[in-house]
PDB file of N, H, CA, C and O in Angstrom:
ATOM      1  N   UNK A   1      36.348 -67.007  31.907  1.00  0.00           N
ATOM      2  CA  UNK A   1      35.163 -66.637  32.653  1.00  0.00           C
ATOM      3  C   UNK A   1      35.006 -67.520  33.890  1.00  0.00           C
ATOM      4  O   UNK A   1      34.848 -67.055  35.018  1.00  0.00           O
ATOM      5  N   UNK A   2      35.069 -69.055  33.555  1.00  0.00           N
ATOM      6  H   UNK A   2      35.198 -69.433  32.638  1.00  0.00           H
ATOM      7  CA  UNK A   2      34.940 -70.034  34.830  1.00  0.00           C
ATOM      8  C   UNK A   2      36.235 -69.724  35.971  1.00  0.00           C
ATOM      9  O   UNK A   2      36.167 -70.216  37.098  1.00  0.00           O
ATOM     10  N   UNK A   3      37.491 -68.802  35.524  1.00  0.00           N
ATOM     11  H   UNK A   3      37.546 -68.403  34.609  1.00  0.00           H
ATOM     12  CA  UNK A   3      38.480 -68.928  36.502  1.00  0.00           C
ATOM     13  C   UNK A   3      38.441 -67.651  37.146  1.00  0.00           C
ATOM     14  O   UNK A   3      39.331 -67.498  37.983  1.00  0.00           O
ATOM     15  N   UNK A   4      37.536 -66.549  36.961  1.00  0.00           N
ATOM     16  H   UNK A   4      36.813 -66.674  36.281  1.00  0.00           H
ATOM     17  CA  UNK A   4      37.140 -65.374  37.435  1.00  0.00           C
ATOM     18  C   UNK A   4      36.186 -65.854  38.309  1.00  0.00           C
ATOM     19  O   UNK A   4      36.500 -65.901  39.498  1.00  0.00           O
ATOM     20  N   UNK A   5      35.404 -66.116  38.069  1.00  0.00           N
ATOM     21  H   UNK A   5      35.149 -66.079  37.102  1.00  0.00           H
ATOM     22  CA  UNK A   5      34.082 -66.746  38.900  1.00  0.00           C
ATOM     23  C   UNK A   5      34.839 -67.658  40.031  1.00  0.00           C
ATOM     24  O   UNK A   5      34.958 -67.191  41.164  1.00  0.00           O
ATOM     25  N   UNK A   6      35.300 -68.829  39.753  1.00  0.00           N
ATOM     26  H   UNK A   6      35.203 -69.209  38.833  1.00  0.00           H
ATOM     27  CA  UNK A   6      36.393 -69.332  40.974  1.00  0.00           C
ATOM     28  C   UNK A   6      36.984 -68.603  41.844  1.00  0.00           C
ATOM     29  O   UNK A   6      36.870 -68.605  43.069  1.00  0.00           O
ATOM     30  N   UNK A   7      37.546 -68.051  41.244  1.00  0.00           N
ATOM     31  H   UNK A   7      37.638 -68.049  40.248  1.00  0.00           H
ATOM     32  CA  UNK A   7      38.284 -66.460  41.927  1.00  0.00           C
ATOM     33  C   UNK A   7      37.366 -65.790  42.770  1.00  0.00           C
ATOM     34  O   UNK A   7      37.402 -65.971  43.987  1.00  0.00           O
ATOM     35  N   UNK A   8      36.396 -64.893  42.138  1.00  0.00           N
ATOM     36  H   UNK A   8      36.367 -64.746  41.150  1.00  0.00           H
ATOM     37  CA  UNK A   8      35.906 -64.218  43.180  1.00  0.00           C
ATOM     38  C   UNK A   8      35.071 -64.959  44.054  1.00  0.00           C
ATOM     39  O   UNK A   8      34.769 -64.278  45.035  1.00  0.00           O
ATOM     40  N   UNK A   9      34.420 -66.488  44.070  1.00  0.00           N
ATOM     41  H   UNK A   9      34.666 -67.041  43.274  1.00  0.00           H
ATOM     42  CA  UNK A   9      33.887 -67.167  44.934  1.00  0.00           C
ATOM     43  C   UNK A   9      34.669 -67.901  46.174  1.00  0.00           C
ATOM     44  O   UNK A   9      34.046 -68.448  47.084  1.00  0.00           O
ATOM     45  N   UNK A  10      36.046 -67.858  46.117  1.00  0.00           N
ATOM     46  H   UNK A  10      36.553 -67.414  45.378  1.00  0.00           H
ATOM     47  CA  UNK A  10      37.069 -68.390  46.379  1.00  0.00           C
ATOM     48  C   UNK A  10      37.180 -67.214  47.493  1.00  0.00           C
ATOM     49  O   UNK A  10      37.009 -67.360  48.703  1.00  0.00           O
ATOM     50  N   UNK A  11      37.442 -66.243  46.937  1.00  0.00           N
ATOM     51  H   UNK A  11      37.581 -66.124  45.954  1.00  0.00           H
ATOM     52  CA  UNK A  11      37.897 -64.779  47.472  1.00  0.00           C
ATOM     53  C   UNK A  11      36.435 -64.504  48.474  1.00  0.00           C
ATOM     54  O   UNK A  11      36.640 -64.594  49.684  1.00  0.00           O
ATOM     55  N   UNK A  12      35.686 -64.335  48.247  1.00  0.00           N
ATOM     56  H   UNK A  12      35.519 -64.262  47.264  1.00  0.00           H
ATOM     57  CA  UNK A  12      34.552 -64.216  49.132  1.00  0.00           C
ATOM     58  C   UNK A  12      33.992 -65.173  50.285  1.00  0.00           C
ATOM     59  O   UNK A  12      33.019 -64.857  50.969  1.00  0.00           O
ATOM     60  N   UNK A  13      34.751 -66.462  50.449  1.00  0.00           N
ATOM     61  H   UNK A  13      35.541 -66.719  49.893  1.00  0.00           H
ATOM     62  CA  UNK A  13      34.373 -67.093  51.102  1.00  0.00           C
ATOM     63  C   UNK A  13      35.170 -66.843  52.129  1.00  0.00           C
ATOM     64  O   UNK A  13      34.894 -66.628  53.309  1.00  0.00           O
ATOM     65  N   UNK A  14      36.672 -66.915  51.306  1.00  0.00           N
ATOM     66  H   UNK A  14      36.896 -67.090  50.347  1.00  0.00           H
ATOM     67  CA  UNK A  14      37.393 -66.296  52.714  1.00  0.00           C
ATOM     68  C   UNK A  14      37.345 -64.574  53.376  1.00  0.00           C
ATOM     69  O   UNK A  14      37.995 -64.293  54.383  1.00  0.00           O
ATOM     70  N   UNK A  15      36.828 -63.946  52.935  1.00  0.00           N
ATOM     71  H   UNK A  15      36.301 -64.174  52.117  1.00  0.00           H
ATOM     72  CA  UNK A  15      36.507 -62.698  53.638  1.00  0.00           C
ATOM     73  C   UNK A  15      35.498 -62.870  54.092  1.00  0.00           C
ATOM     74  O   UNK A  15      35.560 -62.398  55.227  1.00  0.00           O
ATOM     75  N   UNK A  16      34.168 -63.431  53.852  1.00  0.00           N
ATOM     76  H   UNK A  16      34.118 -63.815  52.930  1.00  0.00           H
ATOM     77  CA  UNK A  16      33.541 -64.013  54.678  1.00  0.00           C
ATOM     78  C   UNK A  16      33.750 -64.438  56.152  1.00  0.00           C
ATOM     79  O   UNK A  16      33.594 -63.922  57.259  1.00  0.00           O
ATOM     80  N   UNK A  17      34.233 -65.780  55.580  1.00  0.00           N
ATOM     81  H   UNK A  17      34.359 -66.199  54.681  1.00  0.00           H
ATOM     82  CA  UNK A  17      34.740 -66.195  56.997  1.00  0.00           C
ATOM     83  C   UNK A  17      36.090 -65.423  57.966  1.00  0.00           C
ATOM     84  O   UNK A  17      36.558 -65.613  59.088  1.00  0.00           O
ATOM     85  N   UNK A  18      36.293 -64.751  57.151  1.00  0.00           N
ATOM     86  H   UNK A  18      35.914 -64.597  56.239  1.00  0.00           H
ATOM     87  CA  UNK A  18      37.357 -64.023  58.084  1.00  0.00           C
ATOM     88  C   UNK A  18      36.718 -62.591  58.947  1.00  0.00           C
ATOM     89  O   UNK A  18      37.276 -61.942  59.832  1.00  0.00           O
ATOM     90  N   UNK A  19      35.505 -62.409  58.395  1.00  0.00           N
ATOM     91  H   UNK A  19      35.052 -62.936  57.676  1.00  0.00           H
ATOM     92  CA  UNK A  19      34.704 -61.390  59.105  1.00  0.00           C
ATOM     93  C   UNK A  19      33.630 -61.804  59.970  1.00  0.00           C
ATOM     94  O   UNK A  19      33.126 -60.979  60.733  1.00  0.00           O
ATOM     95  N   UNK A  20      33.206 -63.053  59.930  1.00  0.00           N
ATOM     96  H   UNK A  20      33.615 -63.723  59.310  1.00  0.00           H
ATOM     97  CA  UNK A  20      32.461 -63.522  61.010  1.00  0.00           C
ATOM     98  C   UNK A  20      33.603 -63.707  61.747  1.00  0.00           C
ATOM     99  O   UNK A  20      33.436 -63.011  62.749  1.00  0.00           O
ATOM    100  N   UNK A  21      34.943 -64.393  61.838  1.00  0.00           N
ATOM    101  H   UNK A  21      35.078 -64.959  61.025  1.00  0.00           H
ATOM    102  CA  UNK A  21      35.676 -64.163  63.193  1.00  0.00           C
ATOM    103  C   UNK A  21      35.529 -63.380  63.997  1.00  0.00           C
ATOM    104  O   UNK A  21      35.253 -63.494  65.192  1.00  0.00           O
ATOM    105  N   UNK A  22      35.896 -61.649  62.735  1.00  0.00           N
ATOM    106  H   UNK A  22      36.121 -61.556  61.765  1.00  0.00           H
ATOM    107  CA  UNK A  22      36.705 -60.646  63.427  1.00  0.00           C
ATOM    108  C   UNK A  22      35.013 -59.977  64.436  1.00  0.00           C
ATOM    109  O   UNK A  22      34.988 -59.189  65.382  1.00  0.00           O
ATOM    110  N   UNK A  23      33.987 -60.586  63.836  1.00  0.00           N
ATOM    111  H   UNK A  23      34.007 -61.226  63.068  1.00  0.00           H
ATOM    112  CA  UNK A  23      33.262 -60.285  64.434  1.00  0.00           C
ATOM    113  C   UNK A  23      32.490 -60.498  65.997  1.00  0.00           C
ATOM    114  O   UNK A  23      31.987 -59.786  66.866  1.00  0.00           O
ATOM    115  N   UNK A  24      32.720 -61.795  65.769  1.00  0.00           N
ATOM    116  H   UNK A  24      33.129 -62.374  65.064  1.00  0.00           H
ATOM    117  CA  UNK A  24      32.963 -62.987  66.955  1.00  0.00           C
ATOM    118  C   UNK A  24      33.630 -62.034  68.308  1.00  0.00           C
ATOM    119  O   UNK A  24      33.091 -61.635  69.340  1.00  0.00           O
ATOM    120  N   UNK A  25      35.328 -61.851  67.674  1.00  0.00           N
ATOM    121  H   UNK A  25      35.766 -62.175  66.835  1.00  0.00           H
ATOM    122  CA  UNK A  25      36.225 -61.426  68.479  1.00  0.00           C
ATOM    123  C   UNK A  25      35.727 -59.902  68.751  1.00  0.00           C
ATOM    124  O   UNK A  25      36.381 -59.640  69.760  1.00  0.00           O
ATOM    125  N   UNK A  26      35.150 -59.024  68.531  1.00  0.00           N
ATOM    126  H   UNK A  26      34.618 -59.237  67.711  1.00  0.00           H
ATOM    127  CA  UNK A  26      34.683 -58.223  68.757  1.00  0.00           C
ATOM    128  C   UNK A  26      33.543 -57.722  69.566  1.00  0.00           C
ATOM    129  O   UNK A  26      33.485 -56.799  70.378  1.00  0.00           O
ATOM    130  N   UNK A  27      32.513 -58.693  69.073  1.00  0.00           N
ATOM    131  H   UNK A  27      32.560 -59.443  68.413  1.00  0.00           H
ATOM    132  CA  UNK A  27      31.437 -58.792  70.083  1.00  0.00           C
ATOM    133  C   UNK A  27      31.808 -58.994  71.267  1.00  0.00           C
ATOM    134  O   UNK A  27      31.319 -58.360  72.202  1.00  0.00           O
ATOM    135  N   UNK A  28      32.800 -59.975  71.435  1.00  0.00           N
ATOM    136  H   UNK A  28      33.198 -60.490  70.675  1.00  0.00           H
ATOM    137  CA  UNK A  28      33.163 -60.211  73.108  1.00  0.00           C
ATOM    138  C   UNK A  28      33.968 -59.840  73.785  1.00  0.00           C
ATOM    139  O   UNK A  28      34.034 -60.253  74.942  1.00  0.00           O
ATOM    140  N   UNK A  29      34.983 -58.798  73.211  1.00  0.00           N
ATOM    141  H   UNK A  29      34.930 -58.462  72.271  1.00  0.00           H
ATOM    142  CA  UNK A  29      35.805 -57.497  73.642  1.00  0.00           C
ATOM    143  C   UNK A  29      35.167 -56.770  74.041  1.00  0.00           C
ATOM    144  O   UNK A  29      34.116 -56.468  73.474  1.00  0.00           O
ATOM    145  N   UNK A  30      35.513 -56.292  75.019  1.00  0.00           N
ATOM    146  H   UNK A  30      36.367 -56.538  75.479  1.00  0.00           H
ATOM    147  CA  UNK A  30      34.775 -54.976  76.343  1.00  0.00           C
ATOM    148  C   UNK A  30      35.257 -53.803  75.721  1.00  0.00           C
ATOM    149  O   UNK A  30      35.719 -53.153  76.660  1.00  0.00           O
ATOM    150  N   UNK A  31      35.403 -53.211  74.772  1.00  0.00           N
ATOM    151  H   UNK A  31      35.027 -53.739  74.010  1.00  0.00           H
ATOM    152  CA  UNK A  31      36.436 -51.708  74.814  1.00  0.00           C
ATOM    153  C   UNK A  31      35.759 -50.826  73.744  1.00  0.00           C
ATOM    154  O   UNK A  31      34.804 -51.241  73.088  1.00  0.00           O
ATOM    155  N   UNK A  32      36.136 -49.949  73.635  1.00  0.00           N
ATOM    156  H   UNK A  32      36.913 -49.612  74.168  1.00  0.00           H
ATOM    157  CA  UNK A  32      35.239 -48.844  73.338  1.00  0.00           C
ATOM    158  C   UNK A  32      35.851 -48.877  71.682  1.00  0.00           C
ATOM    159  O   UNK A  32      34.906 -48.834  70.894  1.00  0.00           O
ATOM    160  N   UNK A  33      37.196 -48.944  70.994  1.00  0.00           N
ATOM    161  H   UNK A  33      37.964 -48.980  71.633  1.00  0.00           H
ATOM    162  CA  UNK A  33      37.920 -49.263  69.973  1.00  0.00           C
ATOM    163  C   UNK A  33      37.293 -50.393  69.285  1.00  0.00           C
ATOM    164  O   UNK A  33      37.126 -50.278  68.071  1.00  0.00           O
ATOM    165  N   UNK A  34      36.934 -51.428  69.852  1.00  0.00           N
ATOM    166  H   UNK A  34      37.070 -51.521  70.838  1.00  0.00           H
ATOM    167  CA  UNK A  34      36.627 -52.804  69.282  1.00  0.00           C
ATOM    168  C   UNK A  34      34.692 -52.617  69.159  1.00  0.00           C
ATOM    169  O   UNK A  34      33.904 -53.346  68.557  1.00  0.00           O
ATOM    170  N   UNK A  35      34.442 -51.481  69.902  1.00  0.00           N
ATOM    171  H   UNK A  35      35.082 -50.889  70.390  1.00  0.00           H
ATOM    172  CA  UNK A  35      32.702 -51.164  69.482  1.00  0.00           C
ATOM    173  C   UNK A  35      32.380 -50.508  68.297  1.00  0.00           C
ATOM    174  O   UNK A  35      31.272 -50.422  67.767  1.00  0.00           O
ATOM    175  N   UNK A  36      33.722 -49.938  67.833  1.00  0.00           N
ATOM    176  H   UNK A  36      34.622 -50.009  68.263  1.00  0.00           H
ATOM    177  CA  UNK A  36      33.276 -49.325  66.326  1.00  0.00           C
ATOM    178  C   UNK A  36      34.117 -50.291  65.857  1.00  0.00           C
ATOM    179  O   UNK A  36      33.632 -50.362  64.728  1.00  0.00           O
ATOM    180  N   UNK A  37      34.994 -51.082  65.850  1.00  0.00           N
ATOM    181  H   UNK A  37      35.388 -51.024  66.767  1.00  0.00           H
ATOM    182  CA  UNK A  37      35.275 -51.703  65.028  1.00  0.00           C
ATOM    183  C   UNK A  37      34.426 -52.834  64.621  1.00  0.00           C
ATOM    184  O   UNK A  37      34.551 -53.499  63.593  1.00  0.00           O
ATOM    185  N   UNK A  38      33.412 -52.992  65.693  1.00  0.00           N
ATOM    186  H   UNK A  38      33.311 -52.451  66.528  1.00  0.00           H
ATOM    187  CA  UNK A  38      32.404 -54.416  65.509  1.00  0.00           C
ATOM    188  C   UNK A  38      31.238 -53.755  64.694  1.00  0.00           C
ATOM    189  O   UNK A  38      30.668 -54.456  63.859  1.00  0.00           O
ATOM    190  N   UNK A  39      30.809 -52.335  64.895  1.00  0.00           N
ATOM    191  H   UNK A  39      31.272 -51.766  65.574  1.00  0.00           H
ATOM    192  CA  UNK A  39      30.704 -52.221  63.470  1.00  0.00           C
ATOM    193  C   UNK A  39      30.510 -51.633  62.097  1.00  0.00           C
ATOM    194  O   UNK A  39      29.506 -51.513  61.395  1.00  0.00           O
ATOM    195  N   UNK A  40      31.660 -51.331  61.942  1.00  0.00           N
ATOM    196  H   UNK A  40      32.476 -51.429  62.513  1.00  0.00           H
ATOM    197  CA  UNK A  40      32.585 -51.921  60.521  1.00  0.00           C
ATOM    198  C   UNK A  40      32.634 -53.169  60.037  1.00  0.00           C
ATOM    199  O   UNK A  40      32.606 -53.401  58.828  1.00  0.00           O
ATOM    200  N   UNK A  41      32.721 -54.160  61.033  1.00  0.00           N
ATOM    201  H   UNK A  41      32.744 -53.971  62.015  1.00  0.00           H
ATOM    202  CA  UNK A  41      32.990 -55.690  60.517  1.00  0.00           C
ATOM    203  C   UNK A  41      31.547 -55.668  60.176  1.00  0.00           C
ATOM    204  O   UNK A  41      31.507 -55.448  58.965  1.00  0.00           O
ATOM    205  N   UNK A  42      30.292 -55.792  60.656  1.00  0.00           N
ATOM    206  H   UNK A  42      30.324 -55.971  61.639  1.00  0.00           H
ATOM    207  CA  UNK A  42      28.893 -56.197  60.686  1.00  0.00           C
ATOM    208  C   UNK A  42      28.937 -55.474  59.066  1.00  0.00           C
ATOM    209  O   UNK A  42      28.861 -55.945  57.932  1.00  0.00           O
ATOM    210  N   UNK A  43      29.067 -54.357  59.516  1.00  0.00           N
ATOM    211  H   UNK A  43      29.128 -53.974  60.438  1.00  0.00           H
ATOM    212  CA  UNK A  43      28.764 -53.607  57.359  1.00  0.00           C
ATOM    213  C   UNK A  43      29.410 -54.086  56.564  1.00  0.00           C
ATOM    214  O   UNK A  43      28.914 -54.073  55.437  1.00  0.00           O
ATOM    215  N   UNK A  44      30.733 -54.707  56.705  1.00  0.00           N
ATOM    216  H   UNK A  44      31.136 -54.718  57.620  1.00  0.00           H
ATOM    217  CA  UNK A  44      31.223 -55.121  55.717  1.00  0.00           C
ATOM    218  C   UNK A  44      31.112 -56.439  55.611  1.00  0.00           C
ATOM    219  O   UNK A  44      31.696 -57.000  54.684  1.00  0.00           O
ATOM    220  N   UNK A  45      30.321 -57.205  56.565  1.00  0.00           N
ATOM    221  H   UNK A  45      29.846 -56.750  57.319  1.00  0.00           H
ATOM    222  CA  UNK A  45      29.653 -58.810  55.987  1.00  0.00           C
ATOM    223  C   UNK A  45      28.477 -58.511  55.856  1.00  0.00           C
ATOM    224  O   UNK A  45      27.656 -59.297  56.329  1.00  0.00           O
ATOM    225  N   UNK A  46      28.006 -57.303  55.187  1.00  0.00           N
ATOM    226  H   UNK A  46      28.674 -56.665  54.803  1.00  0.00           H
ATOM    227  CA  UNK A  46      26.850 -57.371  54.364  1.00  0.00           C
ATOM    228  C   UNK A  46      27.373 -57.062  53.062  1.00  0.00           C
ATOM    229  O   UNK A  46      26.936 -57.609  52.050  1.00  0.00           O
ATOM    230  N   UNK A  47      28.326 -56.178  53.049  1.00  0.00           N
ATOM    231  H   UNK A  47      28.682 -55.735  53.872  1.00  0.00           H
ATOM    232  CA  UNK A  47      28.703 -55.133  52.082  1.00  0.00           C
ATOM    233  C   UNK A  47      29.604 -56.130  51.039  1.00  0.00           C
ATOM    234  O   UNK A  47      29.434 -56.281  49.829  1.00  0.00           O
ATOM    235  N   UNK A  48      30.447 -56.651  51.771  1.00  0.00           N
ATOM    236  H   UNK A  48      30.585 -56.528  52.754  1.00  0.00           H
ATOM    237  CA  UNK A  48      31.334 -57.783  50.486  1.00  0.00           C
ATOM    238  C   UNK A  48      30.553 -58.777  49.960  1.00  0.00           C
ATOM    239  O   UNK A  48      31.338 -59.187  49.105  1.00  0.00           O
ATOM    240  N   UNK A  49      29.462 -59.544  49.833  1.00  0.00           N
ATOM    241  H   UNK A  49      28.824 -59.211  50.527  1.00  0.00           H
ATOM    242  CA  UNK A  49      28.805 -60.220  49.467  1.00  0.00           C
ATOM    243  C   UNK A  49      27.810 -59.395  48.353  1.00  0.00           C
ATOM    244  O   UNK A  49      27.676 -59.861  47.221  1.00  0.00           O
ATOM    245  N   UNK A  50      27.266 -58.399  48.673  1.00  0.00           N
ATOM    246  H   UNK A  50      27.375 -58.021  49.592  1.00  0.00           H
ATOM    247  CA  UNK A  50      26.800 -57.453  47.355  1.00  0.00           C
ATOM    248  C   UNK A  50      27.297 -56.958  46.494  1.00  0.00           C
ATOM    249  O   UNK A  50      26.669 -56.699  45.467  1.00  0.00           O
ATOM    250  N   UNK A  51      28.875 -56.609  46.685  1.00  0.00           N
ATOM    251  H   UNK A  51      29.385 -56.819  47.519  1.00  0.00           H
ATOM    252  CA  UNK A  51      30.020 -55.915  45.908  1.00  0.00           C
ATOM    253  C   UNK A  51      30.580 -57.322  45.212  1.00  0.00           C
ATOM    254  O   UNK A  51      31.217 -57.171  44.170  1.00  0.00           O
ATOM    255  N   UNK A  52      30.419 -58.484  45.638  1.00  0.00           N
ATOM    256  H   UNK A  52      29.902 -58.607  46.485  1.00  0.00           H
ATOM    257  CA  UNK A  52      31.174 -59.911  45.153  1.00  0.00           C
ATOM    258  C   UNK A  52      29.912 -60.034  43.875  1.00  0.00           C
ATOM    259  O   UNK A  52      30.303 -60.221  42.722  1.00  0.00           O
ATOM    260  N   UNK A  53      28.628 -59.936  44.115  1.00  0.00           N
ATOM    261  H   UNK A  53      28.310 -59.785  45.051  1.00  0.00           H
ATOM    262  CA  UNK A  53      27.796 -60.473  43.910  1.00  0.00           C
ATOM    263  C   UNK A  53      28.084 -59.163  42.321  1.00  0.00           C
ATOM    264  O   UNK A  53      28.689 -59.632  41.357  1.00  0.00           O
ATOM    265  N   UNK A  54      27.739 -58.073  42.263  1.00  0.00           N
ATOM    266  H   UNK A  54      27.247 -57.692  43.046  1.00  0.00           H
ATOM    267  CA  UNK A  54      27.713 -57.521  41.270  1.00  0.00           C
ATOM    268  C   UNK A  54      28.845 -57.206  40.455  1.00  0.00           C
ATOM    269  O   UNK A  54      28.731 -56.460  39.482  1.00  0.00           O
ATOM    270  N   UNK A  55      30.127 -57.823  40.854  1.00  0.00           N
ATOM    271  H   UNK A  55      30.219 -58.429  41.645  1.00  0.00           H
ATOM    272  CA  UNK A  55      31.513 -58.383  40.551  1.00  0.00           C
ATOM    273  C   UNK A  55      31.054 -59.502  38.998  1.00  0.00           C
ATOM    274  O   UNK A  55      31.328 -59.664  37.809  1.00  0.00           O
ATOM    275  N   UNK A  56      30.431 -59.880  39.802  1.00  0.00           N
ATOM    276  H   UNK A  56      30.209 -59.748  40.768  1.00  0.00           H
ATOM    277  CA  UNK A  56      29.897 -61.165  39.164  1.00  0.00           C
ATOM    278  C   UNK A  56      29.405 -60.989  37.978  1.00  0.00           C
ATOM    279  O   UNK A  56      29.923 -61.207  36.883  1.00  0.00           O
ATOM    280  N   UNK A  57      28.330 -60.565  38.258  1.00  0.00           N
ATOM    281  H   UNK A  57      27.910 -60.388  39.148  1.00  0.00           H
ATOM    282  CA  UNK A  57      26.933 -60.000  37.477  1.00  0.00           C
ATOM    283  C   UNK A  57      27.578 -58.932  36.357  1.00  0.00           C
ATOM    284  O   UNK A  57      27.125 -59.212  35.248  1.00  0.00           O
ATOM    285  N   UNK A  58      28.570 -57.705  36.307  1.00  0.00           N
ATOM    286  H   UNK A  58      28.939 -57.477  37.208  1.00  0.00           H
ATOM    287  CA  UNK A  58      29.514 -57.280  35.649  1.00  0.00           C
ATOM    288  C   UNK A  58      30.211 -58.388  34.491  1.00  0.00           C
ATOM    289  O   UNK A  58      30.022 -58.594  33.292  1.00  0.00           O
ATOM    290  N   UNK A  59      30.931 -58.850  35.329  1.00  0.00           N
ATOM    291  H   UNK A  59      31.084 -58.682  36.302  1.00  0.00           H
ATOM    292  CA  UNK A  59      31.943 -60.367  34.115  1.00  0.00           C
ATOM    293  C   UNK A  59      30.947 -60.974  33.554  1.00  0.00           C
ATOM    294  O   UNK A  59      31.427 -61.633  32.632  1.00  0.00           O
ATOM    295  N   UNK A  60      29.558 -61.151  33.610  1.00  0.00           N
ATOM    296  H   UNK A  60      29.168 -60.616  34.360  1.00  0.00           H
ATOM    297  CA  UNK A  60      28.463 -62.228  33.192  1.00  0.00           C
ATOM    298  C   UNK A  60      27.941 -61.264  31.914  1.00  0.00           C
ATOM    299  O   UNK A  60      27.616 -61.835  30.873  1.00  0.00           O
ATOM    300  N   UNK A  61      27.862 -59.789  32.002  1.00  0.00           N
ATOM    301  H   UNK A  61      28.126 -59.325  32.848  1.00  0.00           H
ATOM    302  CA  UNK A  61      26.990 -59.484  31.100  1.00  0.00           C
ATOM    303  C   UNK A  61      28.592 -58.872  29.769  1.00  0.00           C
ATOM    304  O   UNK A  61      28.563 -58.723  28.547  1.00  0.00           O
ATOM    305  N   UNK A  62      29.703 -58.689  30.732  1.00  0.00           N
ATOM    306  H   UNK A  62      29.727 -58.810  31.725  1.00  0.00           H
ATOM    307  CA  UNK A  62      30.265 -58.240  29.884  1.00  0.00           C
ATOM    308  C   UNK A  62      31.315 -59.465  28.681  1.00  0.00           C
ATOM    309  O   UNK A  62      31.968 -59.305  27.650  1.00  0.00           O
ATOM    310  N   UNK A  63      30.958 -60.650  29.578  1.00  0.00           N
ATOM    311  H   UNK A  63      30.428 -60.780  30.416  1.00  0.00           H
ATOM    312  CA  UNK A  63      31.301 -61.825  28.509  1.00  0.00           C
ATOM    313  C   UNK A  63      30.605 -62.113  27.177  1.00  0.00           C
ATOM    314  O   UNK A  63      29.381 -62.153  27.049  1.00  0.00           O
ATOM    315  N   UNK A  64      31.372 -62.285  26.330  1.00  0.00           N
ATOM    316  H   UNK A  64      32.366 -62.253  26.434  1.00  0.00           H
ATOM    317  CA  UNK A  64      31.099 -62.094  25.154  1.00  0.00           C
ATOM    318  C   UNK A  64      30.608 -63.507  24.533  1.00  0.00           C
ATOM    319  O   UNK A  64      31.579 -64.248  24.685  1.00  0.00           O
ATOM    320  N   UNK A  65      29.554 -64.249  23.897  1.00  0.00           N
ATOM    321  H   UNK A  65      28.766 -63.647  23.773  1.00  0.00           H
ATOM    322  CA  UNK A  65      29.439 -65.556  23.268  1.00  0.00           C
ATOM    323  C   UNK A  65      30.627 -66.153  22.472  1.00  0.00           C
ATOM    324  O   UNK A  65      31.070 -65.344  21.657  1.00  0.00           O
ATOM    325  N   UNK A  66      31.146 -67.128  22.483  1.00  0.00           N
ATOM    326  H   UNK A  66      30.786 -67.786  23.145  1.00  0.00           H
ATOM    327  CA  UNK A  66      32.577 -68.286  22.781  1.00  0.00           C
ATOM    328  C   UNK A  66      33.530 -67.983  23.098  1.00  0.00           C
ATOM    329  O   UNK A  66      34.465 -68.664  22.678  1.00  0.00           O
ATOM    330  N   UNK A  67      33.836 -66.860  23.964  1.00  0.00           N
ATOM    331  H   UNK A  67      33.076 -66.307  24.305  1.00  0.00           H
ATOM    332  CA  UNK A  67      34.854 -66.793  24.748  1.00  0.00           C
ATOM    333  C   UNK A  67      34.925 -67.799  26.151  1.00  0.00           C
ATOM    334  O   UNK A  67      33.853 -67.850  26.752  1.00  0.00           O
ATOM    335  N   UNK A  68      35.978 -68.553  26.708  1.00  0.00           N
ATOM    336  H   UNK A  68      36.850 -68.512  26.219  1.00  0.00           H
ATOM    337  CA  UNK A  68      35.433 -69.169  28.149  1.00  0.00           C
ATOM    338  C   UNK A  68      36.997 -68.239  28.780  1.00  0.00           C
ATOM    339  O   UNK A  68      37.286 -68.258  29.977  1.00  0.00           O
TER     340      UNK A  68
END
C-alpha cells in the first residue's frame, strides 16, 4: 500500500511539473497550434491531480486490514 502511494505521488509530481512547463512554453508561443495546445495543458493540470487523487482514495478503501 505505502509503495503504491509513493508511486502515484512520485508520478504526479512529475506530471505536474512537467505541465506547468509545457504550459509556461505555451503561453509564450505566438501560434495558433500551441493556443489549443495551451489548453489541453491548463485541463490537464487540473485534471491529473483529481484522477491521482481518486487513484488514491480507490487503493485506500480497497485495502484490506494487515495487508501493507
Amino acid at each position: 500500500m505505502k509503495k503504491v502511494k509513493k508511486f502515484l505521488a512520485l508520478l504526479g509530481a512529475v506530471l505536474l511539473a512537467a505541465l506547468y512547463i509545457s504550459t509556461l512554453v505555451f503561453a509564450l508561443s505566438d501560434s495558433p497550434v500551441f493556443s489549443d495546445l495551451l489548453k489541453i495543458s491548463v485541463a490537464a493540470t487540473i485534471l491529473v491531480p483529481v484522477l491521482l487523487y481518486a487513484c488514491i482514495l480507490a487503493a485506500r478503501l480497497n485495502h484490506r486490514d494487515g495487508e501493507d
